[in-house]
NULO-532475 format. One record per atom (N, C-alpha, C): residue number from 1; x, y, z. Coordinates in pm, whole numbers, plus 32768, in hexadecimal, padded with zeros to 4 digits. Example, Ala and Ser with C-alpha at 12.3 -4.5 7.8 and 13.67 -1.06 7.14 Angstrom:
REM NULO-532475
(1 (8527 7DC7 830C))
(1 (84CE 7E3E 830C))
(1 (8528 7EB6 830C))
(2 (8505 7F1F 82C4))
(2 (8557 7F96 82CA))
(2 (850A 8003 8313))
END
This chain:
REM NULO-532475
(1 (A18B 1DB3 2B45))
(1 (A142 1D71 2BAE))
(1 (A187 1CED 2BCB))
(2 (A19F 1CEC 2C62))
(2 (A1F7 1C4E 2C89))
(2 (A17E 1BE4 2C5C))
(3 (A174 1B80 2C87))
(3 (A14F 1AEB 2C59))
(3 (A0EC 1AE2 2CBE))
(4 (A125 1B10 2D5C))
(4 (A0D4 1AEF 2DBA))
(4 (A057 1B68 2DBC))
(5 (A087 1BC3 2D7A))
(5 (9FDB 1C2C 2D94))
(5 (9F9B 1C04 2D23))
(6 (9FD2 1BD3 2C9A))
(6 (9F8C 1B8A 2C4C))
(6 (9F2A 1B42 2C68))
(7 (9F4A 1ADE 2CB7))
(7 (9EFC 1A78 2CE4))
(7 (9E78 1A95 2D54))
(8 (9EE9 1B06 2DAB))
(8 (9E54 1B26 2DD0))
(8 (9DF7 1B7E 2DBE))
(9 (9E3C 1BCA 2D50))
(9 (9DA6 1C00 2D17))
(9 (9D6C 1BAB 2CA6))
(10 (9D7D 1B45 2C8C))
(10 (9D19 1ACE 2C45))
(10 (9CF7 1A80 2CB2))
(11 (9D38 1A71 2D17))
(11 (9CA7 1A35 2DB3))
(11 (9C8D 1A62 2DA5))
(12 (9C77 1AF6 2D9E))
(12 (9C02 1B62 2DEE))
(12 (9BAB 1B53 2D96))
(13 (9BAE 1B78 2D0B))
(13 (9B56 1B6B 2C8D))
(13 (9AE3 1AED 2CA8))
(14 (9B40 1A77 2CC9))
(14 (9AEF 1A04 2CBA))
(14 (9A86 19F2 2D48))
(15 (9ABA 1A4C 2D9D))
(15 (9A64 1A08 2E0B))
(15 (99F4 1A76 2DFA))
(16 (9A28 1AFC 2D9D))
(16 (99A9 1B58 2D9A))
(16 (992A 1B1F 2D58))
(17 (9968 1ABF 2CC3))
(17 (992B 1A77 2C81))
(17 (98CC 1A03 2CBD))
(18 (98FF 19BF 2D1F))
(18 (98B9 1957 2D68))
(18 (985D 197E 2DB0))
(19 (9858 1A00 2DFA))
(19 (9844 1A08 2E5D))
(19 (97A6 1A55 2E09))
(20 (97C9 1A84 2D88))
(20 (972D 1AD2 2D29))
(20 (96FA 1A35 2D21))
(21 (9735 19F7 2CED))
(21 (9709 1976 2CB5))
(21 (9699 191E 2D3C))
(22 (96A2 1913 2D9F))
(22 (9666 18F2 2E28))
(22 (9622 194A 2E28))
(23 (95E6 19B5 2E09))
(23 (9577 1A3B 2E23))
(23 (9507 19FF 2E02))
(24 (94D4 19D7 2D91))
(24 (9481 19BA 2D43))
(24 (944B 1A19 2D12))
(25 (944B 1AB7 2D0A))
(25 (9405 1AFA 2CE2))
(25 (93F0 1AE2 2C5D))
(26 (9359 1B35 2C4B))
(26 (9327 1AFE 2B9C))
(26 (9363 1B6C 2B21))
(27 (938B 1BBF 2B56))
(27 (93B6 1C0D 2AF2))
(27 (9464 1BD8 2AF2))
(28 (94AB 1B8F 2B06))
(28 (9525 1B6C 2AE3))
(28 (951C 1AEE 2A93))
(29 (9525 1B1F 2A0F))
(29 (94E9 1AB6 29A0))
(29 (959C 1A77 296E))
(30 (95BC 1A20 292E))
(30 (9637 19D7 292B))
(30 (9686 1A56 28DF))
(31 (9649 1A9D 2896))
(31 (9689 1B17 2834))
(31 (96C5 1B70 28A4))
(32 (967B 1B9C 2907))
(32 (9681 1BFA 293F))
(32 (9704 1BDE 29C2))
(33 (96FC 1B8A 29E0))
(33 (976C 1AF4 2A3F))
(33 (97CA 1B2C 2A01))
(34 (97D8 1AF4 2975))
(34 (985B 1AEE 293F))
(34 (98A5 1B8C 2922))
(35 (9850 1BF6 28F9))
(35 (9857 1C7A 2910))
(35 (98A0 1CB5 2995))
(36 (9862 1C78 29D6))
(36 (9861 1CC0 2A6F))
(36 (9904 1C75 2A7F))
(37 (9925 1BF4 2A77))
(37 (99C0 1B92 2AA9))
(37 (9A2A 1BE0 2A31))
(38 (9A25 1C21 29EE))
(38 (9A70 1C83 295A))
(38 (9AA6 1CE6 29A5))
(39 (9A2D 1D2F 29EA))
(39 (9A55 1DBD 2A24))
(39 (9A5F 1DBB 2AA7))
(40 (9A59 1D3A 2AF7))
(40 (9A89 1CF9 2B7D))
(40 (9B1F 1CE5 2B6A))
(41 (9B58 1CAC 2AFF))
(41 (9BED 1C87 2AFA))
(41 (9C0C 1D0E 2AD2))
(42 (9BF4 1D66 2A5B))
(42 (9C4A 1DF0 2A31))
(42 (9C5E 1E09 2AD0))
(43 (9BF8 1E35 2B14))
(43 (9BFF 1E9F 2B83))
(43 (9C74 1E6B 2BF7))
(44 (9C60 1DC2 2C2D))
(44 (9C9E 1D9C 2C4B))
(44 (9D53 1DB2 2C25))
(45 (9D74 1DA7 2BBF))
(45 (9DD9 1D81 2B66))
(45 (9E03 1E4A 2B94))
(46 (9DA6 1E89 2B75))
(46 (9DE5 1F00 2B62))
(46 (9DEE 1F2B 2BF7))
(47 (9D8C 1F0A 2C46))
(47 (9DCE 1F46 2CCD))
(47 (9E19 1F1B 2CFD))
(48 (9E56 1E9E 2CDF))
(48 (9ECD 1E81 2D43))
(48 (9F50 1EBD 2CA2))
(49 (9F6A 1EC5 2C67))
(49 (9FB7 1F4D 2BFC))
(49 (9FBC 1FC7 2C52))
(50 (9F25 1FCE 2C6E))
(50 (9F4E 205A 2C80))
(50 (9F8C 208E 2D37))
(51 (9F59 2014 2D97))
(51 (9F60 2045 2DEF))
(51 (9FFF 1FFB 2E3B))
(52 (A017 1F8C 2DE8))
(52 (A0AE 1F4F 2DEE))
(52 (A10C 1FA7 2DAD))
END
C-alpha cells in the first residue's frame, strides 16, 4: 500500500469516527466508539489493499 491511500484510508476512518461521535446516540457507549474506529480502520486499510 503507497503512503497516499494510507492516509486516506485513516481520513476516512477518522471522519467515520467523528462523524458517530456528533450522533449522540445512547447506545454508542466509549467501549463500543472505540470498537466500532478498530474495525473502521481494518476495513478501511483493507479496501484500499484490496481495491488498489
Amino acid at each position: 500500500m503507497c503512503a497516499t491511500c494510507a492516509f486516506t484510508a485513516a481520513a476516512g476512518a477518522a471522519g467515520f469516527r467523528t462523524w458517530l461521535q456528533t450522533r449522540g446516540w445512547a447506545w454508542l457507549t466509549p467501549r463500543r466508539l472505540r470498537r466500532l474506529t478498530v474495525v473502521s480502520v481494518i476495513a478501511a486499510f483493507a479496501g484500499m489493499t484490496i481495491t488498489f
